[in-house]
N, C-alpha and C positions, 0 to 999 in steps of 0.2 A: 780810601775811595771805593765806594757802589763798584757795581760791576755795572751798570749803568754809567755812570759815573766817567769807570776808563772809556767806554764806549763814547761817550760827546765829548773827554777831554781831548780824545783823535782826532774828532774833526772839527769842532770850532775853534778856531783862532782867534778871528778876528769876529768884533760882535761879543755879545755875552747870551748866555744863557742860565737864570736860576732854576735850580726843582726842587721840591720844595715835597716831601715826602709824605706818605700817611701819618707817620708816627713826630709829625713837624719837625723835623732834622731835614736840613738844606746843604744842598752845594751846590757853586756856580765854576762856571769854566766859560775860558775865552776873554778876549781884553778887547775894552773898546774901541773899537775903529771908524773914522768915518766912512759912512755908506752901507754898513753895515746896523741893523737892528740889535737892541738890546732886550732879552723876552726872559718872561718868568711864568714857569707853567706851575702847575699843582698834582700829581699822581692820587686819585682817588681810594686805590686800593695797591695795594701791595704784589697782586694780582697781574698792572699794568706792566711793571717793568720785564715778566717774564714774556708778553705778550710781544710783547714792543722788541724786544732783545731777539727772537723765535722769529719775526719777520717784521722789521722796520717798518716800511709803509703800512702794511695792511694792517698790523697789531697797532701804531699810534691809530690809525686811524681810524679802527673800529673802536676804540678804547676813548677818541675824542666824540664820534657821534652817540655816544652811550652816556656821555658826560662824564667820564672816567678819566680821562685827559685836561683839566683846564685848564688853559690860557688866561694868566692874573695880571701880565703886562706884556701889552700888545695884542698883538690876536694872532690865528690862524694861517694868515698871508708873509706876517711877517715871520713867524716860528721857522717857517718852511722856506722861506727866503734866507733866514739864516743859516740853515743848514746844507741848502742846496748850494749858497753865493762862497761856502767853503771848500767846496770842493766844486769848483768850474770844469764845463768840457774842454776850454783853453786852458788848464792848470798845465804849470811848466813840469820838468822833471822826466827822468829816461824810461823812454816808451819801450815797452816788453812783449813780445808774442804772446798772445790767451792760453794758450798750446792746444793740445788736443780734447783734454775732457772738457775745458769749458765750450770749447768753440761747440764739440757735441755734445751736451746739455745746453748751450744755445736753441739749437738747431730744433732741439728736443722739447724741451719748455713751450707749455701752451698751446702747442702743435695740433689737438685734437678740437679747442678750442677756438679755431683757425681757422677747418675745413670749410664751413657755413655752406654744406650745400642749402638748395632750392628753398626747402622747410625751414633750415635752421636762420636763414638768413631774416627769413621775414618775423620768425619771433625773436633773434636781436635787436632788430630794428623799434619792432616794439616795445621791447624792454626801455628803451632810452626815448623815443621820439611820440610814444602811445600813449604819455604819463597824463596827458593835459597840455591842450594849448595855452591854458593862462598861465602856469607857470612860464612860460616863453617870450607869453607878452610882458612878464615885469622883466627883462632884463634885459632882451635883444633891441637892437635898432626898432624903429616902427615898418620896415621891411621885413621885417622878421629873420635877419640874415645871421645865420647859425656858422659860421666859418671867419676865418683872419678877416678882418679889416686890411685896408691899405692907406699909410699912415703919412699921408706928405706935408710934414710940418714946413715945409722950406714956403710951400704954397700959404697955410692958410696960419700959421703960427703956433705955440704951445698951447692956444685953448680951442683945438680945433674937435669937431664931435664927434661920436660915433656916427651917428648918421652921416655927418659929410663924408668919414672916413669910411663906410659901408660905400655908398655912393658912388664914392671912385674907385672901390674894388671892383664895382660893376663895371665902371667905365671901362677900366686896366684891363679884364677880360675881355670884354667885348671888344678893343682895339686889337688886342692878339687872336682873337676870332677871322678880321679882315672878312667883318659880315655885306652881304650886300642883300635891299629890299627883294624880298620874292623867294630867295632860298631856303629851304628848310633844315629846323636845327631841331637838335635831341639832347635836351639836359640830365641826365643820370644822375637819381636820386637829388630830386629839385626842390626839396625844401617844401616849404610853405607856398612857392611860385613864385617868389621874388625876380629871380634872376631870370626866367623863360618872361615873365612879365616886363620887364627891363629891356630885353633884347627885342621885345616885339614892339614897344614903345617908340625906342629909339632909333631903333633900324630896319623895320616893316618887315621882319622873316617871321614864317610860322616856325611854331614850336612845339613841341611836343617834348613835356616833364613826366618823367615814370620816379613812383616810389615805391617803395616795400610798408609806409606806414601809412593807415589809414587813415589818421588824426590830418598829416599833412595834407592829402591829397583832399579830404571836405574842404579848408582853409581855401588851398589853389585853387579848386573849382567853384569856392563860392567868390575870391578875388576876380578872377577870369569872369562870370556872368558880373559883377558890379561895375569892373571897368566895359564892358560889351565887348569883350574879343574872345568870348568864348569857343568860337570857329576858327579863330587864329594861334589859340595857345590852349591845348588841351592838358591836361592831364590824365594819368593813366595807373590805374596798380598792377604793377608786372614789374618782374625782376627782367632785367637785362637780355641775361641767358635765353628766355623767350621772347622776347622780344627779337633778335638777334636771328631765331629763327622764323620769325613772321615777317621780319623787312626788311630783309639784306639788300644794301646798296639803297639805302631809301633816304638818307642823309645827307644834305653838303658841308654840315658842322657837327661835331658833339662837343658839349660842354660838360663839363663832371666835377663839382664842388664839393671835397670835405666827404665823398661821399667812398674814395677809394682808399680810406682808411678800415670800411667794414667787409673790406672784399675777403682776407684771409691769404696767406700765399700761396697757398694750394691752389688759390683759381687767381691767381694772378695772371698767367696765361692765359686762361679763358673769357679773362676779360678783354684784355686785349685783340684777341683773335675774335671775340665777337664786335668790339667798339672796329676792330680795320675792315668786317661785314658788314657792318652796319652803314660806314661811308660810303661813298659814290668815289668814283675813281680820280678826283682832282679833289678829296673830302683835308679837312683841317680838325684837329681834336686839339683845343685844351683843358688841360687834366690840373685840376687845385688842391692838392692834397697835404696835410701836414707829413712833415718826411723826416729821418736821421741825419743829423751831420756827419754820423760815423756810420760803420758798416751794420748789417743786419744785427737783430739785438731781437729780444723779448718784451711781451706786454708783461706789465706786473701783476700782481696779485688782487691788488685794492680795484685798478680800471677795470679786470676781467670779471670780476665778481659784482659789481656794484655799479658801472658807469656803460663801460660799452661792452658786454660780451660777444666774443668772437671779433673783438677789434684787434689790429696789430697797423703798428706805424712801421711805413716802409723807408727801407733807405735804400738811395738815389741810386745806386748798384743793382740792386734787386729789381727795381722798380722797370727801370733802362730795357736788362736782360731779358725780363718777362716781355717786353714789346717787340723785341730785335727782330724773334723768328715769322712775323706777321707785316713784315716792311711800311713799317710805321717809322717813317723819318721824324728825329726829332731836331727839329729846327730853332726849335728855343728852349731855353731853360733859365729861368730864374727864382734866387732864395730870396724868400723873404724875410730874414733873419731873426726880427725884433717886431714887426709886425703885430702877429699875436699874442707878444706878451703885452704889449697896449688895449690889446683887445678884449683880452683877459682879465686885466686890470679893470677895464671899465665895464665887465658885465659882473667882476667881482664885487665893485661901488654898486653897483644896480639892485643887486641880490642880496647884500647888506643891509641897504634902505629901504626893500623887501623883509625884511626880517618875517614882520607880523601876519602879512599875508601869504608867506609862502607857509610859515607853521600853522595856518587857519587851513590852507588848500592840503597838507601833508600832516605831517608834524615835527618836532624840533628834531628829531633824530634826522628826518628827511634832510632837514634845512641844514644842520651843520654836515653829513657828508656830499651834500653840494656844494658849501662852500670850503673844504677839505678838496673835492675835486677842482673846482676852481682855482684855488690857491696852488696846488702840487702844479696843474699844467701852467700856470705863471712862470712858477722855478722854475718849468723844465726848459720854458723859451729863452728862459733870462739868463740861467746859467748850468742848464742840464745839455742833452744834443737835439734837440728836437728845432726844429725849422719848417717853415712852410716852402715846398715846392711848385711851380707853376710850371709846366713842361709843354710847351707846344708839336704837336703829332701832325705831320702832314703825308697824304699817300702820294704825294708830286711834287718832288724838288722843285719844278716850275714855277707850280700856282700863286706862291708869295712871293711879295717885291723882295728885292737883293739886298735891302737895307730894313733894317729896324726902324728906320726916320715916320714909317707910315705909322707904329705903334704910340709913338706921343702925338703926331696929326689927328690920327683919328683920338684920343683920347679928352683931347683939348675940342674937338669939335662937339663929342659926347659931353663934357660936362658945361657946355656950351647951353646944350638945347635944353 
């Protein structure tokens, strides 16, 4: 057996996988299971398995959008679903201390990559969200909503849509908001304006949306004059940080979607400590962000380099801590567990049936490590630790009712109107 070889006989079990070598000598590993995918890839060079071996993700992955990797049965989504549905974050078996050097090469890893001060944050941003809005428009909802869906099949049944399911993400937040006409709200890192548009629609609050990209913020401001709320829902290019110091206390909500995964831990604090100045002293913050099931961890190699640099997903410990010293009560907290691997799955269909025109807008190399990154973050919701968290921040135990019961009221009344 490859040295390749021992390496995938470890971790597939269930599911198969064939490879299928330069020199056409094959082996496979793993026994069929149900639920599990059966995939057959092909190694183009001899080349791949040292790459692949040297760092898993980043080497299949660069070696797949190179066309060095190919996928002969199955594709992409599923290869990665196999590998990751073998090793689950629920996998049984006796749990051991990290010890010492991993936890510090934890801690250590990417860390530089993290900081995003002022400059660094706003060409991240661009790296990922300055590519083109039409690659965005073939695969998002028609709101343009870049973040988890919220998935109630109980309500609308198994062929329910992304749009519906965009829809009442909006609603979801907005109920945990406990907005009322006339107050004003601050969406952090607000997309295309979907969601500041949404909240001023359905509950008569001004808004005010800041981003670090400039692609989004033309979108927002030219969305905002077509509907004619342009005085009611502005947008703005500023980072936080300044912001924070031109309008302290000038808030009775913020809203922050998908967008506190680009903060960095380093200014985890500083975000907080600016979003509890930026509220009014009875203010409500909920924060949407994908988060760990498990404790503090590292960005990989393939996301930092190629997808979001200076991104790191926080987990729910870190996250918490960074807020404590700024008396930001957090009054809710809910996981969204599986959420966005639905969601993922269906911008992954979207981008598929995109094929022709995303390699016309890019090219093929683009298109397969999109859909490489599409696929890996599916695994990660479906059987990696990665979770969407929704945390509600309020600066007054008072100001929200004593039950939860107002959160599905107002939600039912939101997708109501």
């Amino acid at each position: 057996m490859s040295i390749l070889g021992r390496f995938l006989n470890n971790i597939v079990k269930k599911g198969t996988i064939e490879v299928t070598y330069p020199d056409n000598s094959m082996e496979a590993y793993g026994t069929p299971a149900p639920g599990y995918p059966d995939v057959g890839i092909r190694l183009g060079d001899k080349n791949v398995v040292r790459q692949i071996l040297l760092d898993p993700r980043l080497g299949a992955a660069e070696a797949f959008m190179d066309g060095r990797l190919i996928v002969e049965q199955g594709d992409i989504m599923q290869l990665i679903q196999l590998l990751r549905a073998n090793k689950p974050f629920e996998r049984g078996g006796r749990l051991k201390d990290p010890g010492a050097f991993k936890k510090l090469k934890d801690q250590v890893a990417g860390s530089l990559d993290r900081i995003n001060r002022l400059g660094r944050s706003k060409s991240n941003v661009a790296h990922h969200y300055d590519i083109g809005n039409d690659l965005y428009d073939l695969f998002l909802d028609e709101d343009l909503q870049y973040s988890c869906a919220y998935w109630d099949f109980d309500k609308y049944g198994p062929d329910m849509t992304l749009e519906q399911a965009q829809e009442d993400k909006k609603a979801h937040i907005a109920a945990k908001l406990d907005l009322k006409a006339g107050q004003r709200v601050l969406d952090i890192g607000c997309g295309w304006g979907g969601m500041a548009l949404y909240l001023n629609r359905k509950t008569g609050v001004e808004v005010l949306g800041i981003t670090l990209s400039e692609e989004q913020l033309k979108k927002a401001q030219e969305r905002a004059e077509k509907e004619g709320v342009a005085d009611e829902v502005r947008f703005e290019l500023i980072d936080y940080r300044d912001l924070a110091r031109r309008e302290a206390g000038a808030f009775d909500r913020i809203v922050s979607v998908g967008m506190f995964e680009h903060v960095g831990t380093p200014q985890f604090r500083t975000f907080f400590r600016s979003c509890a100045n930026l509220l009014t002293s009875e203010g409500v913050m909920l924060l949407h962000t994908i988060g760990r099931m498990g404790g503090p961890g590292t960005t990989d190699a393939f996301t930092r380099k190629y997808i979001f640099p200076g991104g790191y997903i926080p987990a729910l410990s870190e996250t918490l801590a960074a807020s404590e010293p700024y008396r930001l009560i957090a009054t809710d907290i809910e996981n969204l567990r599986l959420h966005y691997a639905f969601t993922l799955r269906e911008w992954y269909r979207r981008t598929v049936d995109n094929r022709d025109k995303i390699v016309a807008l890019y090219d093929e190399r683009f298109y397969r490590m999109w859909i490489f990154y599409l696929a890996g973050a599916t695994a990660a919701f479906e059987g990696g630790g990665m979770c969407n968290y929704q945390i509600q921040f309020s600066r007054n135990r008072r100001i929200l009712p004593l039950t939860r019961n107002y959160i599905r009221e107002a939600e039912q009344r939101l997708r109501k109107n």
